[in-house]
MARKOLVEX-841457 format. One record per atom (N, C-alpha, C): atom name; residue in one letter; x, z, y negated; chain. Coordinates in Angstrom, 2 decimals, decimal comma, always signed. Each point is the difference from the previous one (the first is absolute). Layout:
N
 atom rest      xx      zz      yy kette
   CA    a       X       Z       Y     A
...
//
This chain:
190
 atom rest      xx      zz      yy kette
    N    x   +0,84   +0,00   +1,15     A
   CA    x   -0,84   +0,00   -1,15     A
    C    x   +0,90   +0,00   -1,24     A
    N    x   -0,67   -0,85   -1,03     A
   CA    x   +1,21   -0,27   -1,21     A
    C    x   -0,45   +0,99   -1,04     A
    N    x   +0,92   +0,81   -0,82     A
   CA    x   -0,12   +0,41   -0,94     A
    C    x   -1,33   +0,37   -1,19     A
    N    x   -0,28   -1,74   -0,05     A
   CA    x   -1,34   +0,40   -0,77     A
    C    x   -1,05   +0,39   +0,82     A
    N    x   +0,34   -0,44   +1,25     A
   CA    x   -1,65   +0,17   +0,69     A
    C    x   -0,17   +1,46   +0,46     A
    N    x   +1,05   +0,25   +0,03     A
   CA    x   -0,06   +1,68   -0,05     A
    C    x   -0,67   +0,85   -1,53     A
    N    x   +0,78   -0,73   -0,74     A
   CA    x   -0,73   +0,50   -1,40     A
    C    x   -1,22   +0,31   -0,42     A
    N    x   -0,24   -1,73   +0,62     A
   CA    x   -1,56   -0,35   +0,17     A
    C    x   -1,00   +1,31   +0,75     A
    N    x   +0,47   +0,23   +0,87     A
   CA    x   -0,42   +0,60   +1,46     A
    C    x   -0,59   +1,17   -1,08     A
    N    x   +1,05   +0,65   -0,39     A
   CA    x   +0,22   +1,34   -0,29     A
    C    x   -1,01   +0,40   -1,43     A
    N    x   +0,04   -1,58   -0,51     A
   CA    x   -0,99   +0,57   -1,07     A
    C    x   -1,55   -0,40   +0,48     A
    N    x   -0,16   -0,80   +0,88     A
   CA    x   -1,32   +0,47   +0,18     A
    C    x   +0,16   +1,19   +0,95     A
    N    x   +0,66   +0,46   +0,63     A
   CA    x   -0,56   +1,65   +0,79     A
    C    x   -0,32   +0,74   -1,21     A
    N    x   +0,89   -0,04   -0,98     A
   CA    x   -0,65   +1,09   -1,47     A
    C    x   -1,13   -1,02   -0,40     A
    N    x   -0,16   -0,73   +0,29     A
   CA    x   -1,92   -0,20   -0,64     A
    C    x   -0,89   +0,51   +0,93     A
    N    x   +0,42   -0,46   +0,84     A
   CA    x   -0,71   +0,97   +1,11     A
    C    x   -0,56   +1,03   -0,06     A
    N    x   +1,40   +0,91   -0,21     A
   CA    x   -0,16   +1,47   -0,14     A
    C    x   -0,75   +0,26   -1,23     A
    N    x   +0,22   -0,77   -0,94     A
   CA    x   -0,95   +0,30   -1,39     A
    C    x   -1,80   -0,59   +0,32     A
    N    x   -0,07   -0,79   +0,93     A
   CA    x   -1,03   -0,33   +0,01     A
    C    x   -1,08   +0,45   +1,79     A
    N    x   +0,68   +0,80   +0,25     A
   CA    x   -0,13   +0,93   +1,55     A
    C    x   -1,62   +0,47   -0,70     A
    N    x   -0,32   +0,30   -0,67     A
   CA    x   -1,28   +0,74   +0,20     A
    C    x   -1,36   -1,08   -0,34     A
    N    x   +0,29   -1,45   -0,70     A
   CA    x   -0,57   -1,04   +0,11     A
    C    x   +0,31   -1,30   +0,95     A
    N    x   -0,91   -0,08   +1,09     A
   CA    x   +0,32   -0,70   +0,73     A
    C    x   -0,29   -1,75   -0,35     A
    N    x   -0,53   +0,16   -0,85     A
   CA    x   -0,93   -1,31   -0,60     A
    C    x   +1,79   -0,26   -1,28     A
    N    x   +0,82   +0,58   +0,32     A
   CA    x   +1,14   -0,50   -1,21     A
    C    x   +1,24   -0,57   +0,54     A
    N    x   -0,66   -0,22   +1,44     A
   CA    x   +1,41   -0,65   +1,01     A
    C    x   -0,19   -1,52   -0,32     A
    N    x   +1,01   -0,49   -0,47     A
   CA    x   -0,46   -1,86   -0,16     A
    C    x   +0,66   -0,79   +1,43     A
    N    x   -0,10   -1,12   -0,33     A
   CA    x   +0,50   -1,13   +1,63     A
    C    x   +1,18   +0,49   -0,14     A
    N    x   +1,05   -0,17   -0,96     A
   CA    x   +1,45   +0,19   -0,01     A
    C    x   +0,09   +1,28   +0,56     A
    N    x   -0,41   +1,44   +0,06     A
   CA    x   -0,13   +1,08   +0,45     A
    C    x   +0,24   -0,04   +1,54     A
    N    x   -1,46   -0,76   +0,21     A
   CA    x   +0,05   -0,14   +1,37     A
    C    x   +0,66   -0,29   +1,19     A
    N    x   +0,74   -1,32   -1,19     A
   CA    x   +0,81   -0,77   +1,14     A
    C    x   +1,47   +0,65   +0,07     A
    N    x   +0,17   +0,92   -0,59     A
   CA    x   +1,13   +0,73   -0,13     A
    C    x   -0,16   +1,39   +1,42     A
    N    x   -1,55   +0,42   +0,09     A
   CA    x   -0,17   +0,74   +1,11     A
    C    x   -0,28   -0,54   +1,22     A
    N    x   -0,27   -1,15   +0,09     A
   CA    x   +0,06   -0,96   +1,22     A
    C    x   +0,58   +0,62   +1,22     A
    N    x   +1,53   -0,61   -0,66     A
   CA    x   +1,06   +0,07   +0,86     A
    C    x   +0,01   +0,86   +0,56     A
    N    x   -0,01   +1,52   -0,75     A
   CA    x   +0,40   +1,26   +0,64     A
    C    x   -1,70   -0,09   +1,14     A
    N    x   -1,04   -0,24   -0,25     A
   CA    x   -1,21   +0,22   +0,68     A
    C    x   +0,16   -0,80   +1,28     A
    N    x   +0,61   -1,40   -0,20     A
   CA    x   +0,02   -0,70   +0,82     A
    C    x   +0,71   +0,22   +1,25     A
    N    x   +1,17   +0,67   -0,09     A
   CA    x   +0,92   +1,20   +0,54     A
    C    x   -0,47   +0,52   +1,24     A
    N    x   -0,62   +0,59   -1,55     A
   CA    x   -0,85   +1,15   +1,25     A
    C    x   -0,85   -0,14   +0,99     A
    N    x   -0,87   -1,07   -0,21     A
   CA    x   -1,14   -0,65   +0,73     A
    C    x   +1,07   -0,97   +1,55     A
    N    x   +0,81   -0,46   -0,91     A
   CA    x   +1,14   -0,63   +1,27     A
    C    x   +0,08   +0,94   +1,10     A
    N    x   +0,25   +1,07   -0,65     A
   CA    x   +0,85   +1,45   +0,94     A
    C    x   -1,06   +0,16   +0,74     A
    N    x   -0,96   +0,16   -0,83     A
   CA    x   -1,75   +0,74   +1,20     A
    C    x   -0,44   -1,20   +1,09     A
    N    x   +0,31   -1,24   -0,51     A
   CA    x   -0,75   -0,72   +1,02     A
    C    x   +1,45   -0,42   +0,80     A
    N    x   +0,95   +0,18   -0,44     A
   CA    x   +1,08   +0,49   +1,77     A
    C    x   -0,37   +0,91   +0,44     A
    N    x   -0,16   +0,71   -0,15     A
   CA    x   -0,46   +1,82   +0,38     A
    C    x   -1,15   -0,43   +1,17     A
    N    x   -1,42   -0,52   -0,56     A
   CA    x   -1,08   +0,09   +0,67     A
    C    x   +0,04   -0,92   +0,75     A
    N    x   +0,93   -1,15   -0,26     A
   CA    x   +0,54   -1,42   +1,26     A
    C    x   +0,47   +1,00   +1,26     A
    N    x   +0,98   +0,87   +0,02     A
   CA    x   +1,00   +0,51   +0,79     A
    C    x   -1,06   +0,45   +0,87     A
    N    x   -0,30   +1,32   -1,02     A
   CA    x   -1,67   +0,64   +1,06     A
    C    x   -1,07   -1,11   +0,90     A
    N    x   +0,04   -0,89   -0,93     A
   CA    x   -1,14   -1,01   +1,05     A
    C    x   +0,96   -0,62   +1,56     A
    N    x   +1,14   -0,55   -0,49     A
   CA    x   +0,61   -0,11   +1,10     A
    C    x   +0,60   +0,86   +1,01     A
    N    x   +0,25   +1,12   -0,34     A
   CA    x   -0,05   +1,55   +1,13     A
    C    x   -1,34   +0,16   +0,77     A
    N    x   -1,15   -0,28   -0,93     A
   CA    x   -1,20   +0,78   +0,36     A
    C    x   +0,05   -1,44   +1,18     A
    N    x   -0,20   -1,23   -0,16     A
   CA    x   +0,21   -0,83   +0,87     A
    C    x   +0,15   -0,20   +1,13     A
    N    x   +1,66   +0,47   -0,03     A
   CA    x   +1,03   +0,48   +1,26     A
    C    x   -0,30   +1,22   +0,69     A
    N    x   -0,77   +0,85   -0,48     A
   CA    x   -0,25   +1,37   +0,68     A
    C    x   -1,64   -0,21   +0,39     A
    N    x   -0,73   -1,39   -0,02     A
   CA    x   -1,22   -0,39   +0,16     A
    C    x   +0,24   -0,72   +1,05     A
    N    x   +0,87   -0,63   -0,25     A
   CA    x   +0,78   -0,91   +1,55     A
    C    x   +0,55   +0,90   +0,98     A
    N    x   +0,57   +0,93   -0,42     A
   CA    x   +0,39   +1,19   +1,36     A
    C    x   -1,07   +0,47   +0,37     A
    N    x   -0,89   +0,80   -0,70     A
   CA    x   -0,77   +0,72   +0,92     A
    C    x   -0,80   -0,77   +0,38     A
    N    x   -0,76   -1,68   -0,11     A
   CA    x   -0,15   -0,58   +0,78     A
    C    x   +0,59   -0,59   +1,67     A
    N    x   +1,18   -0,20   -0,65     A
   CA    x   +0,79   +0,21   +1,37     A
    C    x   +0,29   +0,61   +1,40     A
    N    x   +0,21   +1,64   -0,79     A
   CA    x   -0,11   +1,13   +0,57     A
    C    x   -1,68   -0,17   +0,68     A
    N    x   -0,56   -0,10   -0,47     A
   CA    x   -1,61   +0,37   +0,53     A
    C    x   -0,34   -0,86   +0,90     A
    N    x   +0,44   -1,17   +0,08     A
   CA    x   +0,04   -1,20   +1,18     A
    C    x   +0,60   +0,51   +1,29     A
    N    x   +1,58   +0,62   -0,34     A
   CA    x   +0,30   +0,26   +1,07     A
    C    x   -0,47   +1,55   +0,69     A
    N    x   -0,65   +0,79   -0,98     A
   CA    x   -0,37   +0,94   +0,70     A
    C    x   -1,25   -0,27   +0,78     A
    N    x   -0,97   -1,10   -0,40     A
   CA    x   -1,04   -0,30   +0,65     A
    C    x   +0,51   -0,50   +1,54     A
    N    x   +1,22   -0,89   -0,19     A
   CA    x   +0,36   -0,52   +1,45     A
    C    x   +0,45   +0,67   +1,12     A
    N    x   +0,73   +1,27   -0,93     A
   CA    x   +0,37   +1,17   +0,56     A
    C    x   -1,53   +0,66   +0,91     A
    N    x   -0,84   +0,17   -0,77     A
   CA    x   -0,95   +1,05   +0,17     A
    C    x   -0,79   -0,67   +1,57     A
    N    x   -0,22   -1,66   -0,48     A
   CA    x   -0,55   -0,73   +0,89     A
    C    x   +0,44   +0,35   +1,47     A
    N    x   +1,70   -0,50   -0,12     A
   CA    x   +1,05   -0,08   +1,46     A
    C    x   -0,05   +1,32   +0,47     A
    N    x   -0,26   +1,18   -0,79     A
   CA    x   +0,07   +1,34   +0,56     A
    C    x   -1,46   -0,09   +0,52     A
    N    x   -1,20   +0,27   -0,19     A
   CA    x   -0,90   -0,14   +0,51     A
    C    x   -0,52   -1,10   +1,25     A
    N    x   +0,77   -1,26   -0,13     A
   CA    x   +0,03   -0,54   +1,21     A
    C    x   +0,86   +0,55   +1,22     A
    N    x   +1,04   +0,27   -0,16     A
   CA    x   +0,58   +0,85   +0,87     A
    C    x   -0,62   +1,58   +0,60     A
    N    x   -0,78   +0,38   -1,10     A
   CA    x   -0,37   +1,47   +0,77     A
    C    x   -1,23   -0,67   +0,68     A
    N    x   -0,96   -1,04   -0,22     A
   CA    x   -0,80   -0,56   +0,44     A
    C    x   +0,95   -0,36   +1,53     A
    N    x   +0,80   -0,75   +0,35     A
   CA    x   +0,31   -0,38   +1,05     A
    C    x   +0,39   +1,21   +0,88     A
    N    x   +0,51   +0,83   -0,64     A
   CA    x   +1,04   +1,72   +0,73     A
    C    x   -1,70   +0,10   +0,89     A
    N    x   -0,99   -0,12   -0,43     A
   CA    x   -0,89   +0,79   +0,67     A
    C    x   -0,77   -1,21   +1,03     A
    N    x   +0,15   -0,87   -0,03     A
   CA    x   -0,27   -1,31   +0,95     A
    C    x   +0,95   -0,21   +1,18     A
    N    x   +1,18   +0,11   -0,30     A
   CA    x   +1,23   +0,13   +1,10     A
    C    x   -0,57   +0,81   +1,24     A
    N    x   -0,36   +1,10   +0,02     A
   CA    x   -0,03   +0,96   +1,11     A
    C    x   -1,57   -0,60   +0,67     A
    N    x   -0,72   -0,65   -0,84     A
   CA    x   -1,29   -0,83   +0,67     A
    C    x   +0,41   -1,22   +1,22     A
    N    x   +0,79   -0,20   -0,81     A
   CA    x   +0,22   -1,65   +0,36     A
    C    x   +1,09   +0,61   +1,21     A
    N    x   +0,87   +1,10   +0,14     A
   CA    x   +0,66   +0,54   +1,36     A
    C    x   -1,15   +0,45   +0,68     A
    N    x   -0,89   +0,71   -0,34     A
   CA    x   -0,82   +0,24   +1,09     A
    C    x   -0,80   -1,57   +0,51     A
    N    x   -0,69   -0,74   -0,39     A
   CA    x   +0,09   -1,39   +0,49     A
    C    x   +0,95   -0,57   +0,68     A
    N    x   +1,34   +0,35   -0,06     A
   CA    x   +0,42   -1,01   +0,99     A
    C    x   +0,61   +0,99   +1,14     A
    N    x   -0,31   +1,45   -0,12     A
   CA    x   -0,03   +0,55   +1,09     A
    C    x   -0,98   -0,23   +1,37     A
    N    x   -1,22   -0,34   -0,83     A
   CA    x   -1,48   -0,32   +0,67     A
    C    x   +0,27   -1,16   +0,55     A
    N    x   +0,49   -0,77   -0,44     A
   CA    x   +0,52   -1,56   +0,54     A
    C    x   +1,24   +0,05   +1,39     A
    N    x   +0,34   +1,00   -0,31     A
   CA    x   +0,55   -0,24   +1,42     A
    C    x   -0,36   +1,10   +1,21     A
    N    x   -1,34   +0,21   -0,03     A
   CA    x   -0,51   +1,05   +1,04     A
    C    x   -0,45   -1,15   +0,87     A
    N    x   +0,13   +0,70   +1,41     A
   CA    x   -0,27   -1,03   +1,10     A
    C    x   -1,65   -0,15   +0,21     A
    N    x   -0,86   -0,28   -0,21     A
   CA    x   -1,14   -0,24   -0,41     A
    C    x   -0,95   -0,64   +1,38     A
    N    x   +0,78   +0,15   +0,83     A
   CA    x   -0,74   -0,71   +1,71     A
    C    x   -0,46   +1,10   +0,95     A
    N    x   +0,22   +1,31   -0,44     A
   CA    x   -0,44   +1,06   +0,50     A
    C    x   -0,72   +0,53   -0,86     A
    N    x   -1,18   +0,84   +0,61     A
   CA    x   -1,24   +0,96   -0,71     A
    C    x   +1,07   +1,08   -0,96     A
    N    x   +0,86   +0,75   +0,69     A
   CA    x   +0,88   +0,57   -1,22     A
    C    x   +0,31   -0,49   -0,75     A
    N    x   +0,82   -1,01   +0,00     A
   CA    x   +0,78   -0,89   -1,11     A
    C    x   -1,17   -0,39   -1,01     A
    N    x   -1,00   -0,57   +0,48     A
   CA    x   -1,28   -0,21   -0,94     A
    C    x   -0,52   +1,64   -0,84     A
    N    x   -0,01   +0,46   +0,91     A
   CA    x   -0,02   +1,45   -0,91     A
    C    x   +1,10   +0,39   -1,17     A
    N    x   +0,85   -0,07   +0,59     A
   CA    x   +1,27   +0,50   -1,47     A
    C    x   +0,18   -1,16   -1,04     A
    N    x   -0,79   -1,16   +0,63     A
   CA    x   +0,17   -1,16   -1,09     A
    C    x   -1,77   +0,55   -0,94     A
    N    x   -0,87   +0,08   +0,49     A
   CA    x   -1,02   +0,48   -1,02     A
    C    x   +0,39   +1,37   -0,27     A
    N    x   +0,53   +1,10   +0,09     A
   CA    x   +0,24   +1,16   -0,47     A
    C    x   +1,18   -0,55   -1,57     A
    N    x   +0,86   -0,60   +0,75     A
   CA    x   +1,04   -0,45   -1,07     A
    C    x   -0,62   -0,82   -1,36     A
    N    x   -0,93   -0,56   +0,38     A
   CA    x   -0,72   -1,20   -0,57     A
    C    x   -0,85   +0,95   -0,98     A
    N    x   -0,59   +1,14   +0,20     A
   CA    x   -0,60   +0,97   -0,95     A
    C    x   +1,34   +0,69   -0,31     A
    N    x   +0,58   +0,48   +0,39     A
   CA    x   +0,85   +1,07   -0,88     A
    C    x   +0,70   -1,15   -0,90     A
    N    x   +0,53   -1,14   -0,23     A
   CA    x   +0,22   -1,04   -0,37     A
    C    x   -0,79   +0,23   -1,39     A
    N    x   -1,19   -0,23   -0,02     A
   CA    x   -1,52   -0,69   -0,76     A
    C    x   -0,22   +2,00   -0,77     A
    N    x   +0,28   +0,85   +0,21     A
   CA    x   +0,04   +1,31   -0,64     A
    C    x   +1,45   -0,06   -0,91     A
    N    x   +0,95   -0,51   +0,19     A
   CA    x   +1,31   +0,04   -0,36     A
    C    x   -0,61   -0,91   -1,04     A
    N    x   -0,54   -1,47   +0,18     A
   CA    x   +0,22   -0,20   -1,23     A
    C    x   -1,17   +0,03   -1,02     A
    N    x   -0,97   +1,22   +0,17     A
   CA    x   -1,28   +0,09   -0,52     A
    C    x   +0,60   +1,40   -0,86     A
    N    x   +1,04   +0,60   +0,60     A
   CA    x   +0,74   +0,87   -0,86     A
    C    x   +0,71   -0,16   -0,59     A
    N    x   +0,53   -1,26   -0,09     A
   CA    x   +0,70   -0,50   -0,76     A
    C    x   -0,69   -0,69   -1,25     A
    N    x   -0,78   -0,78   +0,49     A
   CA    x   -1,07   -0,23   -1,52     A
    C    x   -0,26   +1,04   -0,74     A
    N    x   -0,08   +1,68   +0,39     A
   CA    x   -0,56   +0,87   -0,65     A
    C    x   +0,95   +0,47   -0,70     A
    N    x   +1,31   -0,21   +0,42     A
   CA    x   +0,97   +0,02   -1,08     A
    C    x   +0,00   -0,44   -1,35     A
    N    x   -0,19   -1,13   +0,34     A
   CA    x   -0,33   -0,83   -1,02     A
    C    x   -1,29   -0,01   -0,69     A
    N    x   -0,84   +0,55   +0,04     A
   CA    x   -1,20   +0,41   -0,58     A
    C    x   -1,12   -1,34   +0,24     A
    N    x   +0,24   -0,52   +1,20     A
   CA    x   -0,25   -1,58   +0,32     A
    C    x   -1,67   +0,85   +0,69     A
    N    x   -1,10   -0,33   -0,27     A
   CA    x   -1,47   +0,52   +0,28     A
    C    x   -0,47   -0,85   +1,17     A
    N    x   -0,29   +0,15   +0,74     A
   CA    x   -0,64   -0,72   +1,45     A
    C    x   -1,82   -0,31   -0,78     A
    N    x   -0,45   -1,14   +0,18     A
   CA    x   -1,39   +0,05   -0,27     A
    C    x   -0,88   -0,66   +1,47     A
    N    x   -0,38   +0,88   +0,24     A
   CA    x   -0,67   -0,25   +1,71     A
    C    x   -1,39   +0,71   -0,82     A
    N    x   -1,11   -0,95   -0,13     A
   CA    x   -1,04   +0,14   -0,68     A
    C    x   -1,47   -0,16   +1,54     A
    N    x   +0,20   +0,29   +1,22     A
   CA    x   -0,66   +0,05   +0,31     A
    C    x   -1,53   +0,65   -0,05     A
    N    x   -0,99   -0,33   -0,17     A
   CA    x   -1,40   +0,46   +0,00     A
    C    x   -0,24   +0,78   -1,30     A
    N    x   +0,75   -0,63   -1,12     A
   CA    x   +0,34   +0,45   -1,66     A
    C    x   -1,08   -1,48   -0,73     A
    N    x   -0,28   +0,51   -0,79     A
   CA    x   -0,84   -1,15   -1,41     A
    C    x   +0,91   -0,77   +0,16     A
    N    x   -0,38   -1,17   -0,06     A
   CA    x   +1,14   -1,20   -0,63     A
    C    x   +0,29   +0,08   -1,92     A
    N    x   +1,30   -0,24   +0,00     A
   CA    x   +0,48   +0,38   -1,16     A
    C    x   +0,78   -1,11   -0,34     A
    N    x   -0,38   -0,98   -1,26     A
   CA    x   +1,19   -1,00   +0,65     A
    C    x   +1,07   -0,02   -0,95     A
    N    x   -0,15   +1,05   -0,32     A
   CA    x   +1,57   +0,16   -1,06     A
    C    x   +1,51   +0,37   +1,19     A
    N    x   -1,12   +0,35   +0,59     A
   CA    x   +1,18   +0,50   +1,55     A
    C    x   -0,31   -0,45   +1,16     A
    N    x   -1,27   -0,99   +0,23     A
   CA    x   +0,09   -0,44   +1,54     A
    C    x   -0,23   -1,14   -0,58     A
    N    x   -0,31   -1,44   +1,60     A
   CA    x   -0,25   -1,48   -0,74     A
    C    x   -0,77   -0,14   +1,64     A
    N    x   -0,89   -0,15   -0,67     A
   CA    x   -0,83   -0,74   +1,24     A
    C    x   +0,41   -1,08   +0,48     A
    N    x   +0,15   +0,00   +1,52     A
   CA    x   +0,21   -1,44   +0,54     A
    C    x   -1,53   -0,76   +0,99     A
    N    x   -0,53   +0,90   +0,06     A
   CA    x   -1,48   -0,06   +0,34     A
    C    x   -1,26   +0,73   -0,15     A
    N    x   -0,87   -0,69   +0,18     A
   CA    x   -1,26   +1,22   -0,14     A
    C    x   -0,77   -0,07   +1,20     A
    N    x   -0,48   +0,81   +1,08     A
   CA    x   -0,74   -0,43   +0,61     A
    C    x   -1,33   +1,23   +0,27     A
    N    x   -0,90   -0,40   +0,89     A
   CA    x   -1,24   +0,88   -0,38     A
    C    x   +0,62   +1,52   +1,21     A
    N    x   +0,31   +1,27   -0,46     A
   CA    x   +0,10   +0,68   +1,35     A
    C    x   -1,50   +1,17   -0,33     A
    N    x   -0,41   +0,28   +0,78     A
   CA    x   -1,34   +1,00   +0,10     A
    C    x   +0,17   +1,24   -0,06     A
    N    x   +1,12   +0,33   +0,03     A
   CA    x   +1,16   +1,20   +0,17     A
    C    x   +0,57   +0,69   -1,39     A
    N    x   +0,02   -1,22   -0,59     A
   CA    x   +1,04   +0,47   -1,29     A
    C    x   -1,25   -0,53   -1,13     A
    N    x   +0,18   +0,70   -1,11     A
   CA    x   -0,86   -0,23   -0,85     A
    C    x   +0,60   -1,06   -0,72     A
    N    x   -0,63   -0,83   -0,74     A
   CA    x   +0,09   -1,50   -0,59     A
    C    x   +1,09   +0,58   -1,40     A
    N    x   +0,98   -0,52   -0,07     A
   CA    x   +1,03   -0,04   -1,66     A
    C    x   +1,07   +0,89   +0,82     A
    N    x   -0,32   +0,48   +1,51     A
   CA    x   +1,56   +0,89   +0,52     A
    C    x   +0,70   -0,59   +1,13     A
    N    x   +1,10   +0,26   -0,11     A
   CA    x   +1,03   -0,71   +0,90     A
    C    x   +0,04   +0,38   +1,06     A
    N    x   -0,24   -1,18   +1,42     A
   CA    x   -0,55   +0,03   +1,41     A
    C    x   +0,97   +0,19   +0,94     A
    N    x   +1,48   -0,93   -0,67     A
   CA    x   +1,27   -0,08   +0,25     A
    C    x   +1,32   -0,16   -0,94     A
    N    x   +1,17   +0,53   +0,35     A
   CA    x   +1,22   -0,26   -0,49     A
    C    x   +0,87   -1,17   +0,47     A
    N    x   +0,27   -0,96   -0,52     A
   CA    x   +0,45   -0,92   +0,75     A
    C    x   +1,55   +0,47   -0,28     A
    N    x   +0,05   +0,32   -1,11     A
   CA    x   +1,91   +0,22   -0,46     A
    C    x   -0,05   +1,13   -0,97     A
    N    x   +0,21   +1,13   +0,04     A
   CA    x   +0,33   +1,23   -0,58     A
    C    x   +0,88   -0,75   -1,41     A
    N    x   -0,99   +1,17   -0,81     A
   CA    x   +0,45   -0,48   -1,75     A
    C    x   +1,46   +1,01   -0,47     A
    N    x   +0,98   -0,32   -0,79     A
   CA    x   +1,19   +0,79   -0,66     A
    C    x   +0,05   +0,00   -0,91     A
    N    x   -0,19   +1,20   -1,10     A
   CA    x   +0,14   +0,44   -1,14     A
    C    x   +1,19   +0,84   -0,37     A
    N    x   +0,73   -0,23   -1,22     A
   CA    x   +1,09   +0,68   -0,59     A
    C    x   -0,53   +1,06   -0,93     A
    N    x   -0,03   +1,03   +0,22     A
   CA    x   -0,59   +0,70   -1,00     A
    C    x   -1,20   -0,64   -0,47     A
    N    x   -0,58   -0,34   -1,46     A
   CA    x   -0,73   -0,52   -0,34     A
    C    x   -0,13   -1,94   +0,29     A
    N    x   +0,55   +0,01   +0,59     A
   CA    x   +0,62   -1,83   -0,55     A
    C    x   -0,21   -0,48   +1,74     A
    N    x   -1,09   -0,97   +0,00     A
   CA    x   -0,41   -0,70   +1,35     A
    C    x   +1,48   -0,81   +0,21     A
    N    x   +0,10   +0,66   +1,64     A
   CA    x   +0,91   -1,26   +0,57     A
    C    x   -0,64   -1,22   +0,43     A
    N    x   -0,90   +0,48   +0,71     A
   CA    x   -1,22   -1,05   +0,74     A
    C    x   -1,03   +0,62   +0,54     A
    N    x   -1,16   -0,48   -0,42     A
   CA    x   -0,95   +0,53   +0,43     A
    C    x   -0,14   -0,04   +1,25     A
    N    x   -1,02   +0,85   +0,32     A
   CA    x   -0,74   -0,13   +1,78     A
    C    x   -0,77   -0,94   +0,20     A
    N    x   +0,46   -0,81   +1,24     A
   CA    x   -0,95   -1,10   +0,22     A
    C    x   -1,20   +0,48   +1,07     A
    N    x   -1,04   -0,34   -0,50     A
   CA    x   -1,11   +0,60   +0,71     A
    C    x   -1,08   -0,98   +0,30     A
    N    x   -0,88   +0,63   +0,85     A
   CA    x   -1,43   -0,90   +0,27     A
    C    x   -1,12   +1,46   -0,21     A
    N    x   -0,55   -0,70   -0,87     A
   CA    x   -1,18   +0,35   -0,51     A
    C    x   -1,98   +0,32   -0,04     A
    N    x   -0,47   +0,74   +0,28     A
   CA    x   -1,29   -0,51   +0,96     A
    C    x   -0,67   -0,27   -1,39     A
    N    x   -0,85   -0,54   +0,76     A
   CA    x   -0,90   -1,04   -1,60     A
    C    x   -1,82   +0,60   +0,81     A
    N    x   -0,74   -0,52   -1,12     A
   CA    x   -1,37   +0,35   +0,05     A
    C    x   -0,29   -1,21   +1,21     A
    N    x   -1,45   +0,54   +1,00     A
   CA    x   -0,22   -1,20   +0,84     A
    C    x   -0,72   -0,51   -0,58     A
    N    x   +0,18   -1,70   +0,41     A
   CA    x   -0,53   -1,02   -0,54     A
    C    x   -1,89   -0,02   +0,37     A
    N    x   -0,33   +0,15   -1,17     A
   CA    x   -1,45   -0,12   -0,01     A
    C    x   -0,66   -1,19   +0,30     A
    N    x   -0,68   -0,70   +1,54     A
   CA    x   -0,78   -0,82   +0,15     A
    C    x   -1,25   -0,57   -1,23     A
//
């Protein structure tokens, strides 16, 4: 900066200062003399709030990141404790598979095995909070069963289920699949 423009500088800060309590006494030349220093400053703040936007960014991109892999994490762990408890099913199956099955005993320890088998893994669903829906001689409901037929029985009252064709599974609140059922219906009026 040269000499006069310092001069310059210096005598408008004393108008300034003489004219600080009227704001209506700042002229263009005033202004453009506070520019610079304003302009400065505004430079400085919008590096400032650039920096922050690009941190906030990068730390928006991590914990996205992070949260991906903890989901994959969470997934692979739960498939695995899911399998830990299927393993010892699937050994008792192929224990059953090799019972000699041509003798009345052997047929016996193959249906004894064949239920303790079918309890193993009905306790194992209960682990899992997995709900059995066996809706026999219950209202039909079809948020939870699905009719696969209707037919007339004299036995069962008309809108209730006559048979289970396939037992329904519920997760807590949340249908796995409903129960497939047959249904008795009103008799057909001649």
């Amino acid at each position: 900066m040269t000499e006069n423009n310092e001069n310059e500088v210096i005598e408008e800060i004393d108008q300034l200062n003489d004219a600080s309590s009227d704001a209506s006494a700042i002229n263009d030349d005033q202004m453009e003399s506070i520019e610079p220093s304003n302009e400065v400053n505004l430079q400085e703040k919008i590096d400032e709030h650039w920096d922050q936007i690009l941190r906030l960014q990068a730390e928006i991109e991590n914990l996205r990141k992070r949260n991906i892999k903890d989901i994959e994490s969470a997934a692979k762990t739960s498939i695995e404790r899911v399998f830990q408890e299927i393993l010892p099913v699937i050994d008792s199956f192929e224990i059953g598979m090799t019972i000699d099955t041509e003798s009345n005993e052997g047929i016996e320890t193959f249906i004894a095995g064949q239920q303790a088998t079918y309890k193993q893994f009905i306790s194992m669903l209960d682990k899992f909070s997995i709900e059995v829906i066996d809706p026999k001689e219950m209202k039909f409901d079809s948020d939870n069963h699905e009719a696969m037929s209707m037919i007339h029985d004299e036995n069962t009252e008309p809108g209730y289920i006559v048979d289970v064709i396939q037992k329904g599974y519920r997760l807590k609140n949340r249908l796995l699949r409903p129960a497939r059922v047959i249904v008795s219906a009103e008799a057909k009026k001649d």
